[in-house]
N, CA, C and O atoms as a Tripos MOL2 file, in Angstrom:
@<TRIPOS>MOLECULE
protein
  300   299    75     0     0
PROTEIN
NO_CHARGES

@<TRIPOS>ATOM
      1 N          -2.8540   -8.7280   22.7750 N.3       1 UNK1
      2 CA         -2.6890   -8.0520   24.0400 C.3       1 UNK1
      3 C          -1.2140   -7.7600   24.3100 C.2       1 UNK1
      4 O          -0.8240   -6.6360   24.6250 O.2       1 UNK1
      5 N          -0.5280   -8.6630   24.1940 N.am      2 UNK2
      6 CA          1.3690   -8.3400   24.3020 C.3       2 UNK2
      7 C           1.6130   -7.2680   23.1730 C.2       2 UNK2
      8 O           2.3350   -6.2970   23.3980 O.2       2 UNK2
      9 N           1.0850   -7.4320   22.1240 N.am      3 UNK3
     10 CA          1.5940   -6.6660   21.2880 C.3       3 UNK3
     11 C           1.0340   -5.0490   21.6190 C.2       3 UNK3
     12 O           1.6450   -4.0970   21.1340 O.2       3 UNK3
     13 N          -0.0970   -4.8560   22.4250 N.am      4 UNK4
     14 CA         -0.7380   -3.7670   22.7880 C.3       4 UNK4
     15 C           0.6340   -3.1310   24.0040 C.2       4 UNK4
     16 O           1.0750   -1.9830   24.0650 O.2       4 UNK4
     17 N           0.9460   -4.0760   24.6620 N.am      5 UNK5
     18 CA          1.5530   -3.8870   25.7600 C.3       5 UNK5
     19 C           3.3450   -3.4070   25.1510 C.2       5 UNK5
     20 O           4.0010   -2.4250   25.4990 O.2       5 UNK5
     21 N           3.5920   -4.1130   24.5190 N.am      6 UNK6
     22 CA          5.1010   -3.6120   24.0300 C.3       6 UNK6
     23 C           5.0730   -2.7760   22.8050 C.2       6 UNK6
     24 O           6.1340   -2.2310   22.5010 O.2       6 UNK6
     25 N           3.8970   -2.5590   21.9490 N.am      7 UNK7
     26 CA          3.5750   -0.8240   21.0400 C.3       7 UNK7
     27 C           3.7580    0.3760   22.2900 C.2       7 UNK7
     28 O           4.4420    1.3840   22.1120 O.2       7 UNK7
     29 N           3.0580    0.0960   23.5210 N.am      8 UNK8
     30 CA          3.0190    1.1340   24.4560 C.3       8 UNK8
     31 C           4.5880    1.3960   24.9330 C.2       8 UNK8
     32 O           5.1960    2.4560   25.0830 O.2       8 UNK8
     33 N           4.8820    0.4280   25.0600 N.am      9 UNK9
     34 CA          6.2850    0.7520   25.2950 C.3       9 UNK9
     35 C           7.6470    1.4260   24.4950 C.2       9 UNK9
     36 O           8.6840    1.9790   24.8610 O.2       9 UNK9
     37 N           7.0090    1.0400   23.1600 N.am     10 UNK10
     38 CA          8.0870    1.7190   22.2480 C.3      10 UNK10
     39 C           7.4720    3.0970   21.9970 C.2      10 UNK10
     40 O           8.1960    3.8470   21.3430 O.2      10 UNK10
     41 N           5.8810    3.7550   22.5130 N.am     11 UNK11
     42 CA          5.4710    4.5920   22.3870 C.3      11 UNK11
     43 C           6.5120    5.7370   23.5050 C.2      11 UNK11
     44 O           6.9800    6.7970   23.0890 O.2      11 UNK11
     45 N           6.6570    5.3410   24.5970 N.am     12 UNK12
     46 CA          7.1260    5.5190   25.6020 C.3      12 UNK12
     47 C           8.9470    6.3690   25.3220 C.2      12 UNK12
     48 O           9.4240    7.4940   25.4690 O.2      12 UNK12
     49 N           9.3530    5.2330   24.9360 N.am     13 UNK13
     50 CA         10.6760    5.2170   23.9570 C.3      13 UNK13
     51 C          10.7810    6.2990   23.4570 C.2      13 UNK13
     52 O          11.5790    7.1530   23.8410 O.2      13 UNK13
     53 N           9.9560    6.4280   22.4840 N.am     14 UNK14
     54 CA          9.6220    7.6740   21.3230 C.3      14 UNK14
     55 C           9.2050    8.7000   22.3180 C.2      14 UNK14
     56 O           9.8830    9.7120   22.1420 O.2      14 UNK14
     57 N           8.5980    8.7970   23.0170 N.am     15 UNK15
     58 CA          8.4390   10.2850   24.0770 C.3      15 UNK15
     59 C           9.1410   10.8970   24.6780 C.2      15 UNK15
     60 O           9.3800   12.0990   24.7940 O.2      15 UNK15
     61 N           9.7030    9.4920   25.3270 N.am     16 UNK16
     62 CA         10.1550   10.3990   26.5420 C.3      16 UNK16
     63 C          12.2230    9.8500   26.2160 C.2      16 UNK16
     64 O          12.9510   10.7600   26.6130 O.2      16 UNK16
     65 N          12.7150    9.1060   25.8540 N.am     17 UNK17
     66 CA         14.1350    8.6670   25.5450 C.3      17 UNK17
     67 C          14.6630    9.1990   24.3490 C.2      17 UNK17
     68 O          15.7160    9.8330   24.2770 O.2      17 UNK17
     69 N          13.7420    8.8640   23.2070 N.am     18 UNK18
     70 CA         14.5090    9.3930   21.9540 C.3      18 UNK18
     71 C          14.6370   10.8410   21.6210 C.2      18 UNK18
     72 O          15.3680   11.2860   20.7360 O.2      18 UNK18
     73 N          13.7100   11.6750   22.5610 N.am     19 UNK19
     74 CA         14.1400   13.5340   22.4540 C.3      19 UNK19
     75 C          15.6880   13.4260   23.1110 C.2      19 UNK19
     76 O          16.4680   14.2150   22.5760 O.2      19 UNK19
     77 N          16.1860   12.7170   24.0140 N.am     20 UNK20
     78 CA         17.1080   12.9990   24.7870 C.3      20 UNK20
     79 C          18.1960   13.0350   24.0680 C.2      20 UNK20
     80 O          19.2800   13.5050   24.4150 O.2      20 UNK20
     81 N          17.7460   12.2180   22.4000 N.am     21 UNK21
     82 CA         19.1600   12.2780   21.7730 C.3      21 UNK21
     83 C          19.6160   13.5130   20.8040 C.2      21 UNK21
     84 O          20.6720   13.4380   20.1770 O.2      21 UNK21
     85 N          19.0760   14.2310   20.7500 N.am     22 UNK22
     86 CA         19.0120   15.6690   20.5480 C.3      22 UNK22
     87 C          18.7260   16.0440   18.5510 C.2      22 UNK22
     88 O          18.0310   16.8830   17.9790 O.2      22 UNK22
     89 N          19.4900   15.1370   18.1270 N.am     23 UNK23
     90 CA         19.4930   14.3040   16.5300 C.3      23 UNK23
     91 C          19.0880   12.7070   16.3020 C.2      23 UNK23
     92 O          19.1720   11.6990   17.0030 O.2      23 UNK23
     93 N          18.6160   12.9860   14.9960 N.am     24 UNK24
     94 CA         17.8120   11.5400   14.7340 C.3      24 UNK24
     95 C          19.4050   10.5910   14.5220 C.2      24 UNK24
     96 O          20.4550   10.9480   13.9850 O.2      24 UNK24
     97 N          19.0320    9.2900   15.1870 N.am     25 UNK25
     98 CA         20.6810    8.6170   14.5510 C.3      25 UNK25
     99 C          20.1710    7.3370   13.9900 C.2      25 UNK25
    100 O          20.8480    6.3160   13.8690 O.2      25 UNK25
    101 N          19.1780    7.4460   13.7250 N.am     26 UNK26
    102 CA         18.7780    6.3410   12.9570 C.3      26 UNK26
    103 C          19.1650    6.2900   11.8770 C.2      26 UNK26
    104 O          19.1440    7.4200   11.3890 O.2      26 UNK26
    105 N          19.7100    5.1830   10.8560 N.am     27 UNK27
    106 CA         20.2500    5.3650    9.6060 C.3      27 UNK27
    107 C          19.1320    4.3330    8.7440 C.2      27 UNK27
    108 O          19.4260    3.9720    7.6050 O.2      27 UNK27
    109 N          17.8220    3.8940    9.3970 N.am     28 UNK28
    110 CA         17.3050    3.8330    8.4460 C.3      28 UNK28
    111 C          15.9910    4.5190    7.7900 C.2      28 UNK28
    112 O          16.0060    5.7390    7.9570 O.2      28 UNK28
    113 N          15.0360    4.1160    7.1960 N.am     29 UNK29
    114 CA         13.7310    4.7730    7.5320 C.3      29 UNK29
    115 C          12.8790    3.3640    6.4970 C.2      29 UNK29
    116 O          13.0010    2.7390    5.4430 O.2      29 UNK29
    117 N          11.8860    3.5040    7.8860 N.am     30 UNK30
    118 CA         11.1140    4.1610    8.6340 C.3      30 UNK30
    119 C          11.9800    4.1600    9.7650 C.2      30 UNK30
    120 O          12.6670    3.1490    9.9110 O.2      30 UNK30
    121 N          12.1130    5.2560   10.7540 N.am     31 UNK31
    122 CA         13.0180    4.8360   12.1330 C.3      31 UNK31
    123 C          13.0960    3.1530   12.6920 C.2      31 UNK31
    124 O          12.5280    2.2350   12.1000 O.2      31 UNK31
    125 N          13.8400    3.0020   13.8260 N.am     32 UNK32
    126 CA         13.3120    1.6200   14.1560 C.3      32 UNK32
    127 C          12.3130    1.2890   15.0220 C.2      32 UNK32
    128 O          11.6460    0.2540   15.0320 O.2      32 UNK32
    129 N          12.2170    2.7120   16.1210 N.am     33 UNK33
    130 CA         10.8240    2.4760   16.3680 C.3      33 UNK33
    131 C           9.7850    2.7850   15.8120 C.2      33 UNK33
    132 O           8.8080    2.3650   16.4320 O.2      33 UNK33
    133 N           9.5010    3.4380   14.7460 N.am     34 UNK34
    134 CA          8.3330    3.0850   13.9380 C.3      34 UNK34
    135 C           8.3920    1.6510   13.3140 C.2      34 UNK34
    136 O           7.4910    0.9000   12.9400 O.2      34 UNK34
    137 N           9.4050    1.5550   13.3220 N.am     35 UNK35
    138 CA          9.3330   -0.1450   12.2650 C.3      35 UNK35
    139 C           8.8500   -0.9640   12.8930 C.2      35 UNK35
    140 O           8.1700   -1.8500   12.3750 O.2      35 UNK35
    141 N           9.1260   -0.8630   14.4850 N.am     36 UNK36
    142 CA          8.7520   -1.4790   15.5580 C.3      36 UNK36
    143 C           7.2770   -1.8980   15.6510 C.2      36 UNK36
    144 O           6.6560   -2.9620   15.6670 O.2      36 UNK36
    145 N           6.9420   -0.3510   15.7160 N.am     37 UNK37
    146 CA          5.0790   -0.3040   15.4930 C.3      37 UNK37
    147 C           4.3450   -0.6610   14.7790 C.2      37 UNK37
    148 O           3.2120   -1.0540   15.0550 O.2      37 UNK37
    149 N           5.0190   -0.5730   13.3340 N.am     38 UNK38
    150 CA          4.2540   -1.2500   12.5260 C.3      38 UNK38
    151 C           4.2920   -2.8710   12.1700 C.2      38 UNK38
    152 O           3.4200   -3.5520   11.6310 O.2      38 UNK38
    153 N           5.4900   -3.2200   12.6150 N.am     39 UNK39
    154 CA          5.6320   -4.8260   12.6370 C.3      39 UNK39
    155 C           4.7180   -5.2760   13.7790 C.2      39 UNK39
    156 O           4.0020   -6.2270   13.4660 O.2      39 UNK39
    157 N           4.5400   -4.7220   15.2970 N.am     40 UNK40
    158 CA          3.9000   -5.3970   16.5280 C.3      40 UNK40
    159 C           2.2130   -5.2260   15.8130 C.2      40 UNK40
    160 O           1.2290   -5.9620   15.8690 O.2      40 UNK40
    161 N           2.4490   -3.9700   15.1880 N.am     41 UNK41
    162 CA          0.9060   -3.9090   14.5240 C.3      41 UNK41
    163 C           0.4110   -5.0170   13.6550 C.2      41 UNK41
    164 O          -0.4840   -5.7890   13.9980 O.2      41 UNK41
    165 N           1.1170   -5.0600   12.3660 N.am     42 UNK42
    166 CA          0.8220   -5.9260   11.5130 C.3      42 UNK42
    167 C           1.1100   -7.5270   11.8000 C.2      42 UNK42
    168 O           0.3830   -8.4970   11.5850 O.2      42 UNK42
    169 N           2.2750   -7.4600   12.2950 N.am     43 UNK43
    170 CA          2.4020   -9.3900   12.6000 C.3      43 UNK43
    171 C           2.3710   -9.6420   13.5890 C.2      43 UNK43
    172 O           3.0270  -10.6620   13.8020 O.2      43 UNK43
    173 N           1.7500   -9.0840   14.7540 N.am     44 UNK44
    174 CA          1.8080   -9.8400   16.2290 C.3      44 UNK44
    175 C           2.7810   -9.5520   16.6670 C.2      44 UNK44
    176 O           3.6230   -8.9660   15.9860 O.2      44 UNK44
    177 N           3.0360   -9.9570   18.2990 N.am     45 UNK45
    178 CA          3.7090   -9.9780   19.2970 C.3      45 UNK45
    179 C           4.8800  -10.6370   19.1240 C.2      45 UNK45
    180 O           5.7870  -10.1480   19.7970 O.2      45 UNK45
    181 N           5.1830  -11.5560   18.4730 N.am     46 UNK46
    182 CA          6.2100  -12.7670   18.2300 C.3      46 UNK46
    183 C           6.8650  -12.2220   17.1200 C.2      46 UNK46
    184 O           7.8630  -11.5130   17.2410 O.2      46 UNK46
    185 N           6.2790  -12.5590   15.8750 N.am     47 UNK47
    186 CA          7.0970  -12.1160   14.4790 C.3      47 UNK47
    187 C           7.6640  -10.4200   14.4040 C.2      47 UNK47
    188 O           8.6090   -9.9700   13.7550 O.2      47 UNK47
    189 N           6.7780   -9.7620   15.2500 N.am     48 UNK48
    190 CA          6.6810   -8.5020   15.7770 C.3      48 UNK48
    191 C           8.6170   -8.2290   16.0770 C.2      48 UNK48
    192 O           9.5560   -7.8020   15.4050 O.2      48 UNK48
    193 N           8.4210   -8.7680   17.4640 N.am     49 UNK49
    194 CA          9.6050   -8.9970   18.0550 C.3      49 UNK49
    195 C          10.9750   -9.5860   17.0560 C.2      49 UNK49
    196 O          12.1090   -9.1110   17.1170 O.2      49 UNK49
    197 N          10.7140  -10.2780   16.5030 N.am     50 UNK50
    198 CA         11.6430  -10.9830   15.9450 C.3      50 UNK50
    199 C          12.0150  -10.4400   14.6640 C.2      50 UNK50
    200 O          12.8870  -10.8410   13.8940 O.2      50 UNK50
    201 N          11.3120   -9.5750   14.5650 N.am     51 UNK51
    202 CA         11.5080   -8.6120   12.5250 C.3      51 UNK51
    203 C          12.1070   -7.4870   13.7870 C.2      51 UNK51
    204 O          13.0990   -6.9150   13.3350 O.2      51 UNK51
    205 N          11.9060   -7.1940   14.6840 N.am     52 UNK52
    206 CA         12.6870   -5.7180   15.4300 C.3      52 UNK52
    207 C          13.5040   -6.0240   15.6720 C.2      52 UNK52
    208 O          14.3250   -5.2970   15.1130 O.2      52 UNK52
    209 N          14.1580   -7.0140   16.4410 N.am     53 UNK53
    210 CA         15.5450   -7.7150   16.8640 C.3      53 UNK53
    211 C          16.3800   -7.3470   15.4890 C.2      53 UNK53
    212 O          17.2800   -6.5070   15.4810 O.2      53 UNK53
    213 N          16.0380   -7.9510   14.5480 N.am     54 UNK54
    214 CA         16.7100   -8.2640   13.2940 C.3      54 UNK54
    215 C          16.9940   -7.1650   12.6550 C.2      54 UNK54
    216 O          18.0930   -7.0100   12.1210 O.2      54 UNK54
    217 N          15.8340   -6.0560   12.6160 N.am     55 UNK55
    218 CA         16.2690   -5.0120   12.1530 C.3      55 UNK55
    219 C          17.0830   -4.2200   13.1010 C.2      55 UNK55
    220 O          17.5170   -3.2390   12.4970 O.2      55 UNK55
    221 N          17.5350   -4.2390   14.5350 N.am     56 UNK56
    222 CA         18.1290   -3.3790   15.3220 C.3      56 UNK56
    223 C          19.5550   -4.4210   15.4420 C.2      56 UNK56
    224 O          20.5490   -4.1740   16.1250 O.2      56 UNK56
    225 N          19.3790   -5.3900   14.7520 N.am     57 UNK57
    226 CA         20.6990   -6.0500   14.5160 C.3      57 UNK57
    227 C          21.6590   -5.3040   13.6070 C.2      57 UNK57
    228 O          22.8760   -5.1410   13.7000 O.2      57 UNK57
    229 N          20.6660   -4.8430   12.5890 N.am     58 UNK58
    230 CA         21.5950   -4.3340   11.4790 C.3      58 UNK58
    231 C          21.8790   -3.0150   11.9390 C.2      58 UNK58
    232 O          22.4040   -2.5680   10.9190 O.2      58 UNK58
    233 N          21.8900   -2.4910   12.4020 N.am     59 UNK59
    234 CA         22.4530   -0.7990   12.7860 C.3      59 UNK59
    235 C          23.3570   -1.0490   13.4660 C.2      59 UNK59
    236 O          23.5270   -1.5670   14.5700 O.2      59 UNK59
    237 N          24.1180   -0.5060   12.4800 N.am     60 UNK60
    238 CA         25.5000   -0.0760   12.6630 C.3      60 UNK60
    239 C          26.6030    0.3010   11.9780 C.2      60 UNK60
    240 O          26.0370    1.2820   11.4940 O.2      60 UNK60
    241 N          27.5640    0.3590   11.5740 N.am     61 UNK61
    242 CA         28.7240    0.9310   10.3990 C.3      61 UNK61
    243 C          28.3310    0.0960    9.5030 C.2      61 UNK61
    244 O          27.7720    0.4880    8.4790 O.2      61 UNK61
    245 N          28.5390   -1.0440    9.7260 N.am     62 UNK62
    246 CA         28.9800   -1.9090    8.6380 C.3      62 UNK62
    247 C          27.2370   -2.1090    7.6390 C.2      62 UNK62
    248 O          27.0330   -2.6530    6.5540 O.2      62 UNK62
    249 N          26.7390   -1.7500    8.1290 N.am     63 UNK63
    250 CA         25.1920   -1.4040    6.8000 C.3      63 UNK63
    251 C          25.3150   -0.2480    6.6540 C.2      63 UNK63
    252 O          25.9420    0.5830    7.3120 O.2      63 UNK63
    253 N          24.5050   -0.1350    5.4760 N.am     64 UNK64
    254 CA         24.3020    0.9430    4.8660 C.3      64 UNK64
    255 C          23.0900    2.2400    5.5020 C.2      64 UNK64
    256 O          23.0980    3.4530    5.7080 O.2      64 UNK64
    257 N          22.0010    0.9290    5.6470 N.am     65 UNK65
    258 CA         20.8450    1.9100    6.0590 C.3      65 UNK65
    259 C          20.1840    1.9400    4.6520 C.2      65 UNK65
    260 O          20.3430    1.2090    3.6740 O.2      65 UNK65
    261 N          19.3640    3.0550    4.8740 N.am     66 UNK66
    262 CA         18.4290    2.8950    3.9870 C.3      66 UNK66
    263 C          16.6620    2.7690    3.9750 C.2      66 UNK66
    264 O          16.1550    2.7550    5.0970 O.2      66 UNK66
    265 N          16.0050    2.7070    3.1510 N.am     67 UNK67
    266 CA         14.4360    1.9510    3.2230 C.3      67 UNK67
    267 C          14.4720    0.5120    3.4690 C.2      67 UNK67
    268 O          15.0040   -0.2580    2.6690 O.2      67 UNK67
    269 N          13.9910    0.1760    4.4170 N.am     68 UNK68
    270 CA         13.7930   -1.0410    5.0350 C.3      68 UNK68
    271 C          12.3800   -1.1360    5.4910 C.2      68 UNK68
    272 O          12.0250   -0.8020    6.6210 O.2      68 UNK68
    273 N          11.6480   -1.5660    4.6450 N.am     69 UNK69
    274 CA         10.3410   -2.0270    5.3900 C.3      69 UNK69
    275 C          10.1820   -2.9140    5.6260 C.2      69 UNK69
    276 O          10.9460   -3.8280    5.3150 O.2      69 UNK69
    277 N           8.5330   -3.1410    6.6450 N.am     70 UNK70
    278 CA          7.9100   -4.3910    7.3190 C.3      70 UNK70
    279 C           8.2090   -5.2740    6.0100 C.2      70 UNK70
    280 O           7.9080   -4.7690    4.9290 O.2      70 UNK70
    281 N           8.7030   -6.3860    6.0270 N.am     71 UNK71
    282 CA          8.0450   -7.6630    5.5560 C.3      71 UNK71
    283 C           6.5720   -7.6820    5.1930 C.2      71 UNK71
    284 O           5.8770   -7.4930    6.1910 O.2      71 UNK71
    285 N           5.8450   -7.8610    4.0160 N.am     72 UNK72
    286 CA          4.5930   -8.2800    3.5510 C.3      72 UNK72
    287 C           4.4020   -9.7130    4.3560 C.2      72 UNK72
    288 O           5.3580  -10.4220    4.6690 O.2      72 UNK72
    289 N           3.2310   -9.9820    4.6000 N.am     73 UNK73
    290 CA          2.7810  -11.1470    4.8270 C.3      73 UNK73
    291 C           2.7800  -12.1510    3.5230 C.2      73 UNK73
    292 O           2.3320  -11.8060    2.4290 O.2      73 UNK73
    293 N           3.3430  -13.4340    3.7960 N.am     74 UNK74
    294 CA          3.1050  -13.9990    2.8530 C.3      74 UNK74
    295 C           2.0100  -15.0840    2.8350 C.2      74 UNK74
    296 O           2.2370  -15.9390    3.6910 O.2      74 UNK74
    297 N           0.9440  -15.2970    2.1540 N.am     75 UNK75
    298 CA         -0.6330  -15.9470    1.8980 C.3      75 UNK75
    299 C          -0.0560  -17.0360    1.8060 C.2      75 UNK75
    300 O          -0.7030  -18.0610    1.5950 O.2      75 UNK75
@<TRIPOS>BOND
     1     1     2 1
     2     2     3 1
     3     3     4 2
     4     3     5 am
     5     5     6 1
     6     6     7 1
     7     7     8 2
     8     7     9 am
     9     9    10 1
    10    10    11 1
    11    11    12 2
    12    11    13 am
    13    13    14 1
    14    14    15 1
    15    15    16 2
    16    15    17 am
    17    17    18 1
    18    18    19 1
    19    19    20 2
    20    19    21 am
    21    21    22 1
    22    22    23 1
    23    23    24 2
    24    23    25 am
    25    25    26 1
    26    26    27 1
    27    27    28 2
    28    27    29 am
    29    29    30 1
    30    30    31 1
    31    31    32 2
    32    31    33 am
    33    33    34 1
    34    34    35 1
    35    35    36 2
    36    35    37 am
    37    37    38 1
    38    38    39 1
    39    39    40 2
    40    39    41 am
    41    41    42 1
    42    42    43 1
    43    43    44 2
    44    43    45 am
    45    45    46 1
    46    46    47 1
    47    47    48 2
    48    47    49 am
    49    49    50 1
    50    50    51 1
    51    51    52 2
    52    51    53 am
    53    53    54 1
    54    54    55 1
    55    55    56 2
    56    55    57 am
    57    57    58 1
    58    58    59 1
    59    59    60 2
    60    59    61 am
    61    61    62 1
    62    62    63 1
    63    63    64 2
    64    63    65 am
    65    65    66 1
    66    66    67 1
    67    67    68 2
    68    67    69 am
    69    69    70 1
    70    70    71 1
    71    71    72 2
    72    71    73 am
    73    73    74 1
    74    74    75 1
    75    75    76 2
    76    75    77 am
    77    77    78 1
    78    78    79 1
    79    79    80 2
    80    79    81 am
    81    81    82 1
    82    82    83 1
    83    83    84 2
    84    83    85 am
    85    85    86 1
    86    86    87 1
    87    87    88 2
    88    87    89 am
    89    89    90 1
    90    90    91 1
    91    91    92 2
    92    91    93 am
    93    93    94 1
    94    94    95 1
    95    95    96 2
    96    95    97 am
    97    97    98 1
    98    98    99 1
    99    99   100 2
   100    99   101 am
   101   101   102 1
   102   102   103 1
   103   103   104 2
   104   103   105 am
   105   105   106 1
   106   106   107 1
   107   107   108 2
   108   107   109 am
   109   109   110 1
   110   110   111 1
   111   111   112 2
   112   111   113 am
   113   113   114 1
   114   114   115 1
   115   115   116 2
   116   115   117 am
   117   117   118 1
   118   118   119 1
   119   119   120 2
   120   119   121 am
   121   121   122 1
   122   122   123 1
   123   123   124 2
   124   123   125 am
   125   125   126 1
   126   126   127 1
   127   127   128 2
   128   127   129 am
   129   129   130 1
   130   130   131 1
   131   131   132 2
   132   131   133 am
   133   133   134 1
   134   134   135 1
   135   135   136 2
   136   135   137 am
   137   137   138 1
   138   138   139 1
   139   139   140 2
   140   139   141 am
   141   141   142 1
   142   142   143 1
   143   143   144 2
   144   143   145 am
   145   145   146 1
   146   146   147 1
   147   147   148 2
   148   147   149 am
   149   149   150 1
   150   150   151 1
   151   151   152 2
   152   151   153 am
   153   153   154 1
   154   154   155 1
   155   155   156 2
   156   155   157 am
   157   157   158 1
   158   158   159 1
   159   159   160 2
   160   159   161 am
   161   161   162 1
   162   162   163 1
   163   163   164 2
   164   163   165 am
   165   165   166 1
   166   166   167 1
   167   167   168 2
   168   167   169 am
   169   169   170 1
   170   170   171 1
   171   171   172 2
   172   171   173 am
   173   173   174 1
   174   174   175 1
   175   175   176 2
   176   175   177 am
   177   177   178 1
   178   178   179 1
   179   179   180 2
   180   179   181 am
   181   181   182 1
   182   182   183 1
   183   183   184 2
   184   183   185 am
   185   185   186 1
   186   186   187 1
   187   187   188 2
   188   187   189 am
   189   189   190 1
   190   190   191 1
   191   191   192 2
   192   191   193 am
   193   193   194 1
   194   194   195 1
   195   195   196 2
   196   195   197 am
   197   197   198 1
   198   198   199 1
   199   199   200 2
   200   199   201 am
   201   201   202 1
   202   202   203 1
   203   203   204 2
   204   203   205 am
   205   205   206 1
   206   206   207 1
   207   207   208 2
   208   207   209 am
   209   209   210 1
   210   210   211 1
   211   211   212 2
   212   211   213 am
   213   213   214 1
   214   214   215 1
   215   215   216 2
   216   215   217 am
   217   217   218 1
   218   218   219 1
   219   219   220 2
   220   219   221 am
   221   221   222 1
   222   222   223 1
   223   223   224 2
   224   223   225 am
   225   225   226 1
   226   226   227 1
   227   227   228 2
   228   227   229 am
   229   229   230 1
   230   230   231 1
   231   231   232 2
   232   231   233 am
   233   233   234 1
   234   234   235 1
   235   235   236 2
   236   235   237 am
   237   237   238 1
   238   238   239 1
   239   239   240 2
   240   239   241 am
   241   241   242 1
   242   242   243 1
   243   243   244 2
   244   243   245 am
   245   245   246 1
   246   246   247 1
   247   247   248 2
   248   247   249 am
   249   249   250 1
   250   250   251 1
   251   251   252 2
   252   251   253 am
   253   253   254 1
   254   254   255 1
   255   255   256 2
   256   255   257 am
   257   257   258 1
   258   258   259 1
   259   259   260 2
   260   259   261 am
   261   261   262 1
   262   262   263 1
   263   263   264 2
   264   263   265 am
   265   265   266 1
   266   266   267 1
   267   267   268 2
   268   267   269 am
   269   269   270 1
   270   270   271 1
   271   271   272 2
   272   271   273 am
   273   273   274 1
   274   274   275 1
   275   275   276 2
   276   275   277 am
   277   277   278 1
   278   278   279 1
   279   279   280 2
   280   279   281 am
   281   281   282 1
   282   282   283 1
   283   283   284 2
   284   283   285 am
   285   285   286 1
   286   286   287 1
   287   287   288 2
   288   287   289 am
   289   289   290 1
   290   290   291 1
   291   291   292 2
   292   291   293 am
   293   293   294 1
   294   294   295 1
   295   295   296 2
   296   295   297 am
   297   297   298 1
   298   298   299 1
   299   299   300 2
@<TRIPOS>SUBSTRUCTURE
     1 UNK1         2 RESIDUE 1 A UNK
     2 UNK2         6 RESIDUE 1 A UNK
     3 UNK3        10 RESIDUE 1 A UNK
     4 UNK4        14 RESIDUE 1 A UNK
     5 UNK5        18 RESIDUE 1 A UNK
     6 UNK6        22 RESIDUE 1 A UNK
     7 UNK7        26 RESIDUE 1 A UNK
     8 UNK8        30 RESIDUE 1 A UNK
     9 UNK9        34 RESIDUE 1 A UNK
    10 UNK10       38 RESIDUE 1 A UNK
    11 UNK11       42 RESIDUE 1 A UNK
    12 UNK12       46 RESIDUE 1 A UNK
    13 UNK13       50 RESIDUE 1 A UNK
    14 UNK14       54 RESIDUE 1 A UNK
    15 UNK15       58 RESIDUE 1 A UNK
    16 UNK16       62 RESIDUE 1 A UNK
    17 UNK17       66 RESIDUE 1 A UNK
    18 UNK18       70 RESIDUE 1 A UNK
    19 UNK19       74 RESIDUE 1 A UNK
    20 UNK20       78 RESIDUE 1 A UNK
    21 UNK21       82 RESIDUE 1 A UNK
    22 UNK22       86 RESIDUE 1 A UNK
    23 UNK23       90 RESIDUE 1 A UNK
    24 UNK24       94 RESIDUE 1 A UNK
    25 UNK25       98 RESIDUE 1 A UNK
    26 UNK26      102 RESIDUE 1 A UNK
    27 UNK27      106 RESIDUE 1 A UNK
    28 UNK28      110 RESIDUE 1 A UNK
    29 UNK29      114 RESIDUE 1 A UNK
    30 UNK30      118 RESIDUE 1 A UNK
    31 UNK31      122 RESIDUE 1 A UNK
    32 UNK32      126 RESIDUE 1 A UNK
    33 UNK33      130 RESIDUE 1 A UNK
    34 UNK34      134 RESIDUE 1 A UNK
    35 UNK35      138 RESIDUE 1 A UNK
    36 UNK36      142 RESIDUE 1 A UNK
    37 UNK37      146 RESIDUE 1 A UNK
    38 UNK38      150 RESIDUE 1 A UNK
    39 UNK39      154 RESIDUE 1 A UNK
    40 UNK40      158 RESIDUE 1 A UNK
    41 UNK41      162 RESIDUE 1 A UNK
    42 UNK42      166 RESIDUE 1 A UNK
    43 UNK43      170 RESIDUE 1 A UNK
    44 UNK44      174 RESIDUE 1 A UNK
    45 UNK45      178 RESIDUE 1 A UNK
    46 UNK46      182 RESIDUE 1 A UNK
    47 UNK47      186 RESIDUE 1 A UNK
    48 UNK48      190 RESIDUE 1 A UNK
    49 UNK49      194 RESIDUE 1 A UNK
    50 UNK50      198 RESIDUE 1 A UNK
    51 UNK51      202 RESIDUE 1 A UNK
    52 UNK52      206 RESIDUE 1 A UNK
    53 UNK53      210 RESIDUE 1 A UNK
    54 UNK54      214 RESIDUE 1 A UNK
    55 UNK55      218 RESIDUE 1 A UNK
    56 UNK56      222 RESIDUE 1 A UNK
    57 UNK57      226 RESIDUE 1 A UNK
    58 UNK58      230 RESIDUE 1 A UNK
    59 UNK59      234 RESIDUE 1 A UNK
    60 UNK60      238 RESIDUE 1 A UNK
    61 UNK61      242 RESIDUE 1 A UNK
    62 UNK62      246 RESIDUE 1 A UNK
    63 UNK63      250 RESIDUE 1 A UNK
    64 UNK64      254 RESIDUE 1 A UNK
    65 UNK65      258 RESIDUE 1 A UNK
    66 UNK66      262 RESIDUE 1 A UNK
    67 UNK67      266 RESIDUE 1 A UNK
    68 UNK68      270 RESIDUE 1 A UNK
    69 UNK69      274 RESIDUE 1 A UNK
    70 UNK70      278 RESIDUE 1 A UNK
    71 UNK71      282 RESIDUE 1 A UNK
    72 UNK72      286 RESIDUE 1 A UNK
    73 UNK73      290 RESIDUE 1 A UNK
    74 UNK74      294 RESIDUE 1 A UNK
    75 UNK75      298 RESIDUE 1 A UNK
């Protein structure tokens, strides 16, 4: 349910905030709010959160950028 509740929100993000920036400035891909979505999707509300933090940690000069995907679950 949280994770329903903060996907909607980064949906939100993506609608109506990130047109405002006129160019993509994301330097990685998948963007970070898709990365967003698919982490709240795949690992919950918590790990969700905490793989987005981490990845919106790294943006900035000093990385490169790049392909950065979700984390696999590990069995």
């Amino acid at each position: 349910m949280l994770s329903a509740v903060l996907m909607k929100a980064v949906r939100g993000y993506q609608k109506y905030l990130s047109p405002l920036k006129m160019v993509s400035t994301c330097r990685f891909e998948p963007t970070c709010s898709n990365y967003a979505l698919e982490a709240l999707e795949s690992r919950g509300a918590i790990v969700g959160l905490y793989l987005t933090a981490v990845r919106i940690v790294k943006c900035g000069p000093w990385h490169p950028g790049g392909y950065d995907p979700v984390p696999q679950k590990h069995l």
